[in-house]
ZADO-1210 file (C-alpha; in nm, 4 decimals, padded with zeros to 6 digits):
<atoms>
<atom x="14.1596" y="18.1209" z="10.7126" code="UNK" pos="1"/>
<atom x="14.1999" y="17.7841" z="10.8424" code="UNK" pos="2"/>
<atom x="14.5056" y="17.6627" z="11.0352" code="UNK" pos="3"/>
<atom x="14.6077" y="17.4106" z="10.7715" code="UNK" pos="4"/>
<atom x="14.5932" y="17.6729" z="10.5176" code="UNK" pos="5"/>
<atom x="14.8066" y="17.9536" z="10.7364" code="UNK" pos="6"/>
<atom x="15.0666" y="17.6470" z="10.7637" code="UNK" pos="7"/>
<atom x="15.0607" y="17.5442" z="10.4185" code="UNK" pos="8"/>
<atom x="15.3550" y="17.7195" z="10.2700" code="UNK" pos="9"/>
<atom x="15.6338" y="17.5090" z="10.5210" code="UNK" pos="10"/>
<atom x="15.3582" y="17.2551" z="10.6381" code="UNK" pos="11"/>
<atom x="15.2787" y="17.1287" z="10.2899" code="UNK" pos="12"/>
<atom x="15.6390" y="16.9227" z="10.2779" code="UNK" pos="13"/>
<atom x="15.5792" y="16.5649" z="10.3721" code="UNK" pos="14"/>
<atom x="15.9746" y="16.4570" z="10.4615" code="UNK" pos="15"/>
<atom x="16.2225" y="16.7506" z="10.5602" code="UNK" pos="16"/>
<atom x="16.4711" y="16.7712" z="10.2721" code="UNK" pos="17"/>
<atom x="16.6186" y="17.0592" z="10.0948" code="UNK" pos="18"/>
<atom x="16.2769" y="17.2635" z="09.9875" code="UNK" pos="19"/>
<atom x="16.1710" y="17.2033" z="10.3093" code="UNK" pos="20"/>
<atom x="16.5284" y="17.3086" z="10.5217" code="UNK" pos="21"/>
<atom x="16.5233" y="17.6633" z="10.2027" code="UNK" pos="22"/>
<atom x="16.1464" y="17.7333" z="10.3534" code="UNK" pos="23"/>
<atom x="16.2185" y="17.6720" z="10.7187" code="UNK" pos="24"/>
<atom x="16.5496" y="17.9348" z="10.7057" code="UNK" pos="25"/>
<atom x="16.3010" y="18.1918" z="10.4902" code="UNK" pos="26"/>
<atom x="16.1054" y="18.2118" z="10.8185" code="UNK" pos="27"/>
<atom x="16.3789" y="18.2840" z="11.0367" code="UNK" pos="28"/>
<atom x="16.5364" y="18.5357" z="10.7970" code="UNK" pos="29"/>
<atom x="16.9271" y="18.5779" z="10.6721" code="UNK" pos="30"/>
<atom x="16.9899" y="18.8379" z="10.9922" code="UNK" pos="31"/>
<atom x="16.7908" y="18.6079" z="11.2598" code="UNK" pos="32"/>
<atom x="17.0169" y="18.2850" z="11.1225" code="UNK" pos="33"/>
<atom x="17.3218" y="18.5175" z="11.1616" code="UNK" pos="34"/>
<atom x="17.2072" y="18.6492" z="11.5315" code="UNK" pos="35"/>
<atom x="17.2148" y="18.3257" z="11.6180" code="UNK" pos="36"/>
<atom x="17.5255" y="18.1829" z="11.4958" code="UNK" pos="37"/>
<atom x="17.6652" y="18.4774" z="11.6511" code="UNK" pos="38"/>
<atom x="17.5024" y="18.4409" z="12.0165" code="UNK" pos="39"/>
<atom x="17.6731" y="18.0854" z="11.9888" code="UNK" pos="40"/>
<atom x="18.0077" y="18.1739" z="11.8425" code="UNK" pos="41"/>
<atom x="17.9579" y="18.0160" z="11.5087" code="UNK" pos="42"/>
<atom x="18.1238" y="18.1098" z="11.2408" code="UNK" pos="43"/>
<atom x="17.8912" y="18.1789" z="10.9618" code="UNK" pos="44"/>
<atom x="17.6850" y="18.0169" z="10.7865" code="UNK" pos="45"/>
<atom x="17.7098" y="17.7517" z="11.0235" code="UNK" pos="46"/>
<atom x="17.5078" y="17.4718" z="10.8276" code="UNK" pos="47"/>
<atom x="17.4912" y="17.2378" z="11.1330" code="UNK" pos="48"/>
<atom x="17.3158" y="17.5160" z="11.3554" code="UNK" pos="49"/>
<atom x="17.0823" y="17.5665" z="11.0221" code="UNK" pos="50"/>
<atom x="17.0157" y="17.2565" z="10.9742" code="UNK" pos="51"/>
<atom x="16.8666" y="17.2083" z="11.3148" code="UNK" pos="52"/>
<atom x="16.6825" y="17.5065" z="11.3315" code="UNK" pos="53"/>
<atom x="16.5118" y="17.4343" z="11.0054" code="UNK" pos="54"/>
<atom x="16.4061" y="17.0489" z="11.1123" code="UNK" pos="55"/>
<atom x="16.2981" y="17.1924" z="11.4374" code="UNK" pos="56"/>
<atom x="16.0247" y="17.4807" z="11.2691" code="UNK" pos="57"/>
<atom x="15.9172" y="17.2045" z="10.9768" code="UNK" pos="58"/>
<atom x="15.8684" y="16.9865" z="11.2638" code="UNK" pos="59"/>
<atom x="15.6537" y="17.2455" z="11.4507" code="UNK" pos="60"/>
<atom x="15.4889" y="17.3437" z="11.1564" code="UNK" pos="61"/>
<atom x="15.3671" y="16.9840" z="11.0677" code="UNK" pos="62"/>
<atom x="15.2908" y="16.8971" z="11.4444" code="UNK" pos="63"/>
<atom x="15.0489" y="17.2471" z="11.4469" code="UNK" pos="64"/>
<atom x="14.8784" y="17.1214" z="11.0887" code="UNK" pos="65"/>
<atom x="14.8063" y="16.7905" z="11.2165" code="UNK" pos="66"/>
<atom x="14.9627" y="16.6034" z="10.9698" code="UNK" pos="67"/>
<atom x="15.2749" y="16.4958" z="11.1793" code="UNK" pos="68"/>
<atom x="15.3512" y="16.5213" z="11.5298" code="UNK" pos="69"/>
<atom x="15.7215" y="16.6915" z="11.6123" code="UNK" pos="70"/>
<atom x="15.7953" y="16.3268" z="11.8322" code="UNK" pos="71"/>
<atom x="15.6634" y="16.0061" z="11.6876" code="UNK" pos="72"/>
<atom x="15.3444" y="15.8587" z="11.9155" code="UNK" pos="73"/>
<atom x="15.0469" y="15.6482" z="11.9216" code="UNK" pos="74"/>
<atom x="14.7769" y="15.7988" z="12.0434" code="UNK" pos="75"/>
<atom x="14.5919" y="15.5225" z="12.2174" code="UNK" pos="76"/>
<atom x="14.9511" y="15.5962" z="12.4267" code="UNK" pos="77"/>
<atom x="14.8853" y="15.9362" z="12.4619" code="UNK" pos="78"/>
<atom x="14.5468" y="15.8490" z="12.6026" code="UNK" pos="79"/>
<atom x="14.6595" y="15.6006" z="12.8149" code="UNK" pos="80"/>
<atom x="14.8675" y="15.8129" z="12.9889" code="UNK" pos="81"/>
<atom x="14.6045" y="16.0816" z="13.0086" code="UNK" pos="82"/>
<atom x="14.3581" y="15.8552" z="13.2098" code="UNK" pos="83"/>
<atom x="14.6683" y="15.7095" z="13.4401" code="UNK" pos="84"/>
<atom x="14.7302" y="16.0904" z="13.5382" code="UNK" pos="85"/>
<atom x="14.3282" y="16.1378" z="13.5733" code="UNK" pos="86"/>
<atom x="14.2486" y="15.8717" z="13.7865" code="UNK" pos="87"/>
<atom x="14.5341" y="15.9332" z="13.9744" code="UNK" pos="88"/>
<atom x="14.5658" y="16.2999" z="14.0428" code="UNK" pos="89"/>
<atom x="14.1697" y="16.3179" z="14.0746" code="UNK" pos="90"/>
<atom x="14.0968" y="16.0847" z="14.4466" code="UNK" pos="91"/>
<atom x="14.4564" y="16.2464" z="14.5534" code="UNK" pos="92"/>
<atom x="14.2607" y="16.6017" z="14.4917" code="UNK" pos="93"/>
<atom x="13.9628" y="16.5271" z="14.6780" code="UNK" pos="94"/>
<atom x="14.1610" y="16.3663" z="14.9801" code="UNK" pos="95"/>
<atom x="14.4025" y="16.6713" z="15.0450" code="UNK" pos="96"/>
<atom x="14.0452" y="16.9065" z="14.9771" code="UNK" pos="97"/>
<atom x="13.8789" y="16.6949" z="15.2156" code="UNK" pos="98"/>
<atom x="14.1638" y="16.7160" z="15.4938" code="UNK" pos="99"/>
<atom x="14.2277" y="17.1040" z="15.4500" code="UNK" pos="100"/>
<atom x="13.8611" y="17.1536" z="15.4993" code="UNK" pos="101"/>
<atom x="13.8469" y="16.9923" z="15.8039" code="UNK" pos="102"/>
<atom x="14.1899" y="17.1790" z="15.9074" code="UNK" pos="103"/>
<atom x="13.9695" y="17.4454" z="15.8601" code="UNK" pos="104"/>
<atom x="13.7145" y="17.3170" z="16.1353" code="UNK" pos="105"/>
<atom x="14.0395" y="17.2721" z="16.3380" code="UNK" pos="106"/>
<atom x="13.9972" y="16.9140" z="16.3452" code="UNK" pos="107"/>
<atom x="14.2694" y="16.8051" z="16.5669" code="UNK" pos="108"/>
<atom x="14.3354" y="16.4731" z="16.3180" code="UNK" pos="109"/>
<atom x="14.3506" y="16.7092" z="16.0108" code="UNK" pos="110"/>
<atom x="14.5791" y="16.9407" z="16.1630" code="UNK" pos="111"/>
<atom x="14.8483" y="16.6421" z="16.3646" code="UNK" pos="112"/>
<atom x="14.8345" y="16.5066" z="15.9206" code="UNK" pos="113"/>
<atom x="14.9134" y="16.8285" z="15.8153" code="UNK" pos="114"/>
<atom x="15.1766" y="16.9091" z="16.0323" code="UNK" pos="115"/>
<atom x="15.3393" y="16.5815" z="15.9728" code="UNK" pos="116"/>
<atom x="15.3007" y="16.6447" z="15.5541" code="UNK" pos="117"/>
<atom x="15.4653" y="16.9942" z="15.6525" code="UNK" pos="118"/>
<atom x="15.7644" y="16.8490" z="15.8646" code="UNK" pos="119"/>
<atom x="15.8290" y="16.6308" z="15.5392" code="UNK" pos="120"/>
<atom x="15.8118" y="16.9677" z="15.3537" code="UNK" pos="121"/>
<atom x="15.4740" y="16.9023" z="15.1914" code="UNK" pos="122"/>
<atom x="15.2882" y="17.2567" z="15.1372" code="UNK" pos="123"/>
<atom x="14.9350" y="17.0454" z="15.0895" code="UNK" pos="124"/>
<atom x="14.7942" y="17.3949" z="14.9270" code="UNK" pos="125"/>
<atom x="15.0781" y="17.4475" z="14.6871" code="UNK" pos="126"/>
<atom x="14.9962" y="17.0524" z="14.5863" code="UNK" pos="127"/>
<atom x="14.6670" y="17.0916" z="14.5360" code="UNK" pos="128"/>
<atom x="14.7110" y="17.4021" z="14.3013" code="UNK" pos="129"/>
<atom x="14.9310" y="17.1342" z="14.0923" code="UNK" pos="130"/>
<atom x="14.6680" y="16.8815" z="14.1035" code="UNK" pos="131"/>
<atom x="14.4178" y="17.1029" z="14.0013" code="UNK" pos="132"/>
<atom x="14.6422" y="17.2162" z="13.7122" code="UNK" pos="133"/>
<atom x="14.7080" y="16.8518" z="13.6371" code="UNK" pos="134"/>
<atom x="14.3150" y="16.7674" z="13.5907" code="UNK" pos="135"/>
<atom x="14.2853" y="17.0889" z="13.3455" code="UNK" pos="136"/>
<atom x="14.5731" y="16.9162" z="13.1019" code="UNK" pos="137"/>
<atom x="14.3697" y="16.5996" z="13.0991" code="UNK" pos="138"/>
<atom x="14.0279" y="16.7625" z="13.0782" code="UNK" pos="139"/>
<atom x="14.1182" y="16.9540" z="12.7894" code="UNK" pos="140"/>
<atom x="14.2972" y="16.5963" z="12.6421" code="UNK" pos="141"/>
<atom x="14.0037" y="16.4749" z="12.6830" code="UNK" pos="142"/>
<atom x="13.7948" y="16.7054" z="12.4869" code="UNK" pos="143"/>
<atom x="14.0499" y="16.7096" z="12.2138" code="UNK" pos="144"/>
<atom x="13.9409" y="16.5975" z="11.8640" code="UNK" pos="145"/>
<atom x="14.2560" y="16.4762" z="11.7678" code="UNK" pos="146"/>
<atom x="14.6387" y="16.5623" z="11.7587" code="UNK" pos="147"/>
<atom x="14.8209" y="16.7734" z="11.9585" code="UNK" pos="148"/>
<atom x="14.7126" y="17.1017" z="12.0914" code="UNK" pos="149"/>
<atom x="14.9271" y="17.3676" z="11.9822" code="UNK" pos="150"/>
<atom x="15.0649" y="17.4878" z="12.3125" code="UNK" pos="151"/>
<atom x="15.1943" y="17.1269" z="12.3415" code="UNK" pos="152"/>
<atom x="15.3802" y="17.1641" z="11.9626" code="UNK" pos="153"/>
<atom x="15.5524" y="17.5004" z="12.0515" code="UNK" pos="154"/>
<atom x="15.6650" y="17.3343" z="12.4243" code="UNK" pos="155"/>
<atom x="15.8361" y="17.0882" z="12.1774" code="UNK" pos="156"/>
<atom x="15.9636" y="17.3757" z="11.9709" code="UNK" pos="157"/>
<atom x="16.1429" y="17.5441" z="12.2485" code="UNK" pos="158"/>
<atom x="16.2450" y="17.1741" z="12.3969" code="UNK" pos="159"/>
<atom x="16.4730" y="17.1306" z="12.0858" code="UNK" pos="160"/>
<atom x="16.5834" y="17.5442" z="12.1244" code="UNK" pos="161"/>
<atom x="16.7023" y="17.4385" z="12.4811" code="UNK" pos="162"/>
<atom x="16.8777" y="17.0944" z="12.2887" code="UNK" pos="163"/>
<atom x="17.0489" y="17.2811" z="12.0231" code="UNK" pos="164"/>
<atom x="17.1875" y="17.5345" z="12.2695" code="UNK" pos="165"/>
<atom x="17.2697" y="17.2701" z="12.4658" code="UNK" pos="166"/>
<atom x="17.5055" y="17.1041" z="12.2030" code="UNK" pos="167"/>
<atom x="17.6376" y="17.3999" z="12.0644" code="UNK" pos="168"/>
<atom x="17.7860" y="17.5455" z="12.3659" code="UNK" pos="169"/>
<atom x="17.8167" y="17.2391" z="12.5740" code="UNK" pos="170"/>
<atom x="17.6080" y="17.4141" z="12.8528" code="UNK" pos="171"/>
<atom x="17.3317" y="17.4517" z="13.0302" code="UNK" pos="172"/>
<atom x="17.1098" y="17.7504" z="12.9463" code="UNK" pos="173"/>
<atom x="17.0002" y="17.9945" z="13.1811" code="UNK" pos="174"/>
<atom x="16.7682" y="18.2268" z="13.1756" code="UNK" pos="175"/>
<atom x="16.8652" y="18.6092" z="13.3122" code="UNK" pos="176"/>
<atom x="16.5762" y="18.7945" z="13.5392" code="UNK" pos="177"/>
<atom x="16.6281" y="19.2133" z="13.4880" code="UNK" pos="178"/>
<atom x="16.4823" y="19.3167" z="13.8426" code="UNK" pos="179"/>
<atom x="16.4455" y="19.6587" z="13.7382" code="UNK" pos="180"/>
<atom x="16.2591" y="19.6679" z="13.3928" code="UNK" pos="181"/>
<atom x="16.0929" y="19.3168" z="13.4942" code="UNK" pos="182"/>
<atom x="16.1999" y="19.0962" z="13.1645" code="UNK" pos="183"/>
<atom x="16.3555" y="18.8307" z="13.0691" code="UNK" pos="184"/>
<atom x="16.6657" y="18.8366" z="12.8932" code="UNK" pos="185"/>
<atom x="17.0342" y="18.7013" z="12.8248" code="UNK" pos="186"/>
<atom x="17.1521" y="18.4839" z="12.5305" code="UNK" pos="187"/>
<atom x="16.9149" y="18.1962" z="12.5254" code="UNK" pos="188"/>
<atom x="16.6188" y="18.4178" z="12.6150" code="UNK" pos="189"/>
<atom x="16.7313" y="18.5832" z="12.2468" code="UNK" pos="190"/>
<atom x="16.7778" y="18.2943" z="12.0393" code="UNK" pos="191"/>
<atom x="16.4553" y="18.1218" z="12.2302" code="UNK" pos="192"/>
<atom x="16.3252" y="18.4712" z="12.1089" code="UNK" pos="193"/>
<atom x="16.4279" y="18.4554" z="11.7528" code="UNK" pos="194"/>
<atom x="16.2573" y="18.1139" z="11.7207" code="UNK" pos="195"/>
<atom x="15.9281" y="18.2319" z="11.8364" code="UNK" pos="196"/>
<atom x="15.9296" y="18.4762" z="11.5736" code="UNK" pos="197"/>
<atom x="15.9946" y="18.2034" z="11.3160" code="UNK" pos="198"/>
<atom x="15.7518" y="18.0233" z="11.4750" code="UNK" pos="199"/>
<atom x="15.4597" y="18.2975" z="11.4700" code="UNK" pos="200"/>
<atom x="15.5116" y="18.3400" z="11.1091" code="UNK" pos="201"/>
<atom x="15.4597" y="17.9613" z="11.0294" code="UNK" pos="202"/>
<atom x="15.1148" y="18.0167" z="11.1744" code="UNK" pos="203"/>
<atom x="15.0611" y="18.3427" z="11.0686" code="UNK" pos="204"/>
<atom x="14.9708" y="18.4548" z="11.4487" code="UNK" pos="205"/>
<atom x="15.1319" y="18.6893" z="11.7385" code="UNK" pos="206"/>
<atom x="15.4868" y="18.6227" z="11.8679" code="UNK" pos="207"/>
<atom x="15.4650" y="18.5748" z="12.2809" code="UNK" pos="208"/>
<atom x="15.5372" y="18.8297" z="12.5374" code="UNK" pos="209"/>
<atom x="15.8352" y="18.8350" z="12.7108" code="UNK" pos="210"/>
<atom x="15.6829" y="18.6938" z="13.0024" code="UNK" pos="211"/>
<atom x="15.5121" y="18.4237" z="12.8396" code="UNK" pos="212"/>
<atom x="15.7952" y="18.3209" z="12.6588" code="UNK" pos="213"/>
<atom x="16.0524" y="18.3451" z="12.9601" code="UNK" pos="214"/>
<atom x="15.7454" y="18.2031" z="13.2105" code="UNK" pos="215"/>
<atom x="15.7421" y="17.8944" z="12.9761" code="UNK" pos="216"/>
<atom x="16.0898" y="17.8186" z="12.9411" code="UNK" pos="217"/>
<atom x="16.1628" y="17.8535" z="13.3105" code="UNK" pos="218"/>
<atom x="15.9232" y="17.5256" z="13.3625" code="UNK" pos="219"/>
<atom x="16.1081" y="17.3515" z="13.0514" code="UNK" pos="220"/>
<atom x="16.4204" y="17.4272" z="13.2373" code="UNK" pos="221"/>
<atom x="16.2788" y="17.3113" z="13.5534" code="UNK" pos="222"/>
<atom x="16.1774" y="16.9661" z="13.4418" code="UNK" pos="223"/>
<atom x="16.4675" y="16.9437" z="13.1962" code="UNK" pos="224"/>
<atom x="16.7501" y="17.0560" z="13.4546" code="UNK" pos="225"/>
<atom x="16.8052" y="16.8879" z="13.8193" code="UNK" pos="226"/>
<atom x="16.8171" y="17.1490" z="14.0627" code="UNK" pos="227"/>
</atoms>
């Protein structure tokens, strides 16, 4: 079955009206909808908290089709941006490869630039790791046929989770780390949860572990929230 056709039955709505909101909240299910009013002390049904988590699962559903993407873009943009973080990231790789190699062959240069990147708290290791990370995202942009890939769509999808929270409560949302049985959990880890769920039945796939799912919305959090 082809992705288009697994997201058909939610996809298939070009605007997001009522059809479209009635399909969205069939995903999610009356006790998932109610879950969630109820982790945010909504009354229910709350038709505000509905109404976003509908728009936000037609969006993803459209976005993972092809047909729309869930945040309006050009894509001669998109690759703009993509080459700017290439050609950037790429000679800053090679010159912190080439000076940890020659720390390596205790160079006494390479090791006086290293300390002075470490006394400015500067772990030139850790950065490389990013940089190499950084040059997979555009490699694989660059070998994309078109549209977004889909890991970049459910980011988006759990973006908006961490918005509607947001407004709801009026807080930030944090994520709780159980030491003992090693998972993620708390009240946003459930609702972020609960959306997944939705979000593996618009594509007809596999909802993601807990540590997938807690893993990625740790780094949204990260980027989102100023430490």
């Amino acid at each position: 079955m082809s992705s288009s056709a697994a997201l058909e039955p939610l996809a298939k709505f070009e605007s997001y009206g009522r059809e479209a909101r009635k399909a969205a909240l069939d995903h999610f299910g009356k006790s998932s909808i109610e879950e969630i009013e109820s982790i945010l002390w909504k009354s229910s049904p709350d038709e505000s908290i509905r109404d976003e988590l509908a728009s936000a699962l037609w969006k993803y559903a459209r976005g993972r089709s092809g047909l729309d993407g869930s945040l309006p873009e050009s894509p001669s943009r998109v690759r703009d941006y993509v080459e700017s973080l290439d050609k950037t990231a790429r000679p800053l790789r090679d010159a912190l490869g080439k000076l940890a190699d020659a720390y390596i062959r205790d160079d006494a240069a390479a090791h006086t630039v290293t300390i002075m990147l470490a006394a400015a708290d500067i772990d030139v290791p850790g950065v490389l790791v990013q940089l190499e990370t950084i040059l997979s995202v555009t490699g694989k942009a660059y070998k994309s046929e078109g549209g977004r890939p889909a890991d970049v769509e459910y980011g988006i999808l759990m973006s908006r989770v961490i918005d509607i929270f947001q407004l709801a409560t009026g807080r930030q949302p944090t994520l709780t780390w159980d030491p003992f049985k090693r998972t993620f959990a708390g009240k946003f880890f459930r609702i972020a949860e609960l959306v997944d769920e939705a979000a593996a039945k618009v594509t007809q796939g596999r909802t993601r572990s807990n540590s997938a799912l807690g893993s990625l919305l740790k780094r949204l959090l990260k980027v989102r929230i100023p430490a």
